[in-house]
C-alpha positions in Angstrom: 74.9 -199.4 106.8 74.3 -197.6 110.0 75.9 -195.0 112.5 77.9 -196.7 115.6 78.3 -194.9 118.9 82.1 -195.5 120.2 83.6 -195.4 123.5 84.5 -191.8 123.8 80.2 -192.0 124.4 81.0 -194.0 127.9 80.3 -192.4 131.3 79.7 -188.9 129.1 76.0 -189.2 127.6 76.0 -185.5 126.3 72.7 -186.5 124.3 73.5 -183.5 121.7 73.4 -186.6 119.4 69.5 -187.5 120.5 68.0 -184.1 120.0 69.5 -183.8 116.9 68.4 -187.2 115.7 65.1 -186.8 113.1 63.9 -190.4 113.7 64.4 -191.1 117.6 67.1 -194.1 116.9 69.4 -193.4 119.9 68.5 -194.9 123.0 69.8 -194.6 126.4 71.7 -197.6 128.8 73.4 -196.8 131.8 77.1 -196.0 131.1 76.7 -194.7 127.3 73.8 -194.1 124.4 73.1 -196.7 121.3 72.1 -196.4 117.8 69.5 -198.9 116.8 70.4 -200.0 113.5 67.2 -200.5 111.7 65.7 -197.5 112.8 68.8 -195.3 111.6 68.3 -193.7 108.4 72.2 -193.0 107.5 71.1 -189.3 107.7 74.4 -188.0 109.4 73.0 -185.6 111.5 74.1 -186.9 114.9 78.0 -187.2 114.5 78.6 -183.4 114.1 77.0 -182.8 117.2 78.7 -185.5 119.1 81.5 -183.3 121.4 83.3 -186.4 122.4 83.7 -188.0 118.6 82.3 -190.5 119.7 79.9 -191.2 116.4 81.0 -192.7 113.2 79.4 -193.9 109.9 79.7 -197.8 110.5 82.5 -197.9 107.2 84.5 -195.4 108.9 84.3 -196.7 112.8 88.3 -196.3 113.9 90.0 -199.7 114.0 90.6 -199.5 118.1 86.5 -198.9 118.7 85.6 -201.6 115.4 83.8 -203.9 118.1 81.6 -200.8 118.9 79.5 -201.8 115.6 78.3 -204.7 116.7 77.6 -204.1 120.7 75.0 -201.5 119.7 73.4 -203.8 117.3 73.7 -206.6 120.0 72.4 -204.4 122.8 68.9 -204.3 121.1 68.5 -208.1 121.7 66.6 -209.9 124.0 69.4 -211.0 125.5 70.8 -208.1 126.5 68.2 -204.8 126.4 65.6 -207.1 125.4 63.9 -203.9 123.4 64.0 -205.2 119.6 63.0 -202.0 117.7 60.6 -200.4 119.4 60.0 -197.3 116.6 61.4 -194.4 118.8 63.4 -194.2 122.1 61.5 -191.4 123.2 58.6 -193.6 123.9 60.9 -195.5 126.1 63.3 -193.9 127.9 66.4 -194.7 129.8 67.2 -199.0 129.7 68.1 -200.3 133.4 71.4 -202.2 131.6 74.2 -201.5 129.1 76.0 -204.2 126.8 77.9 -206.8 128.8 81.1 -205.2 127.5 80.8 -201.4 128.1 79.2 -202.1 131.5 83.1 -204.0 132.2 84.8 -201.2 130.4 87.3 -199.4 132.7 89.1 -195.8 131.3 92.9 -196.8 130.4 
């Protein structure tokens, strides 16, 4: 199990959630931050910090964001990010592209 990043996260970034994060497993696209799966440790300590509620554990991920659990799993792959898991985001900084679906994601 693993922490998902929702779309409350889109076009907002705070990044409360990264400095709080003990192992470096939230990395930055353009519109909106992602947890890398395996590299979370379950430890929690990003979703209080999150202002938007925009963090859930993956069980508890509201029904309207449930696709949210798999983009930022799928946003690591070579396909889309292309950065696997590279041990820390720090190291890396901000990716040049978001997943195909929150970079087509337009406010309701």
């Amino acid at each position: 199990m693993t922490y998902t990043i929702c779309e409350p996260c889109i076009d907002v970034k705070d990044r409360a959630c990264v400095d709080e994060c003990p192992v470096d497993c939230i990395y930055e696209g353009p519109r909106m931050l992602y947890i890398q799966p395996d590299e979370c440790v379950d430890c929690g300590a990003c979703e209080p910090v999150c202002p938007v509620t925009a963090i859930f554990y993956e069980d508890d991920v509201p029904g309207e964001w449930k696709q949210f659990t798999p983009i930022n799993a799928e946003w690591f792959n070579d396909s889309v990010s292309g950065l696997g898991s590279p041990g820390g985001a720090a190291q890396v900084g901000p990716a040049a592209v978001d997943h195909p679906v929150v970079a087509a994601w337009e406010a309701v």
